[in-house]
C-alpha positions in Angstrom: 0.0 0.0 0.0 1.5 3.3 -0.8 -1.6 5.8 -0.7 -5.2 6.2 -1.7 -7.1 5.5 -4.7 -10.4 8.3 -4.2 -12.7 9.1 -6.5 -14.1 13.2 -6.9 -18.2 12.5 -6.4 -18.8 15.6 -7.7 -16.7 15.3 -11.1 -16.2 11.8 -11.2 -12.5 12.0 -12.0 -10.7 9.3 -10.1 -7.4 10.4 -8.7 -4.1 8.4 -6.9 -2.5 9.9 -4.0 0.9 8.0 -3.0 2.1 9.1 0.9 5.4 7.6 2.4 3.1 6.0 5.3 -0.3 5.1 5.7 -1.9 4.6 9.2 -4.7 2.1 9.7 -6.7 3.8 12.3 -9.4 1.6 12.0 -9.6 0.6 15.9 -11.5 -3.0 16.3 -12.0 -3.5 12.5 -8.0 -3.5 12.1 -7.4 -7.0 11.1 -10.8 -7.2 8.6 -9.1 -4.0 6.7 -6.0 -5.8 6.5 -7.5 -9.1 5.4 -8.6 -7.3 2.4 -5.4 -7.2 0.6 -4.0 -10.8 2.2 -7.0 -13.5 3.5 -4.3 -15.5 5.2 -2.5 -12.5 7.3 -2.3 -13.0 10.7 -4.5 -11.3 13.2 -3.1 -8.8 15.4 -5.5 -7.0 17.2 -7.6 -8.3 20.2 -10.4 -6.1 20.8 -11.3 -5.5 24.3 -14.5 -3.7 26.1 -14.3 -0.9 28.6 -16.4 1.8 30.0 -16.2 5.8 29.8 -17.1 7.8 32.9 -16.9 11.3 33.1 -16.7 12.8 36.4 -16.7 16.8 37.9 -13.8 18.7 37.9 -13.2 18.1 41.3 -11.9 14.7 40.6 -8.8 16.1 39.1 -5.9 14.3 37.3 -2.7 16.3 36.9 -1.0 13.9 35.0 -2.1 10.5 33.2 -2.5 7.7 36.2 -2.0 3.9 35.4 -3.3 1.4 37.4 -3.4 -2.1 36.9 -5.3 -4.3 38.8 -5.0 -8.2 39.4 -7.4 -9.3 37.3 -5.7 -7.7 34.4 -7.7 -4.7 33.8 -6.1 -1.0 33.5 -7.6 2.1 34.7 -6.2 5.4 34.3 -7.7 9.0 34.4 -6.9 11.3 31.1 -6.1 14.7 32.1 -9.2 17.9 32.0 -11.1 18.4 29.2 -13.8 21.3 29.0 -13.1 21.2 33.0 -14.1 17.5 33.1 -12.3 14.8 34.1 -12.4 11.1 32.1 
């Protein structure tokens, strides 16, 4: 893979666009977009399930904070956003 293939809708002209990377930000759906190209390529991602809470600004977090907890899961507070805490 070295770009994009797109297509204009409004003209219909079909254009390549080469870059010198190309991220797959494609979260859980990572290993179906690479299958595309290869069926036989090995799986690499293991999709997990979590929850989002988003507390007052009282809880503060003035850096990220890591912990992991016996059972294997990691919880960690993301720093303020729009005076919220996540």
């Amino acid at each position: 893979m070295c770009g994009a293939h797109v297509k204009d809708k409004l003209s219909g002209e079909e254009y390549d666009i080469y870059a010198k990377c190309v991220i797959n930000a494609t979260g859980p759906f990572t290993d179906v977009i690479r299958s595309m190209e290869n069926p036989s390529v090995k799986k690499i991602c293991q999709p997990s399930s979590g929850v989002h809470i988003v507390l007052p600004d009282y809880y503060r977090c003035v850096k990220n904070t890591f912990k992991l907890y016996s059972d294997k899961m990691l919880s960690f507070c993301e720093p303020l956003w729009f005076s919220k805490a996540f």
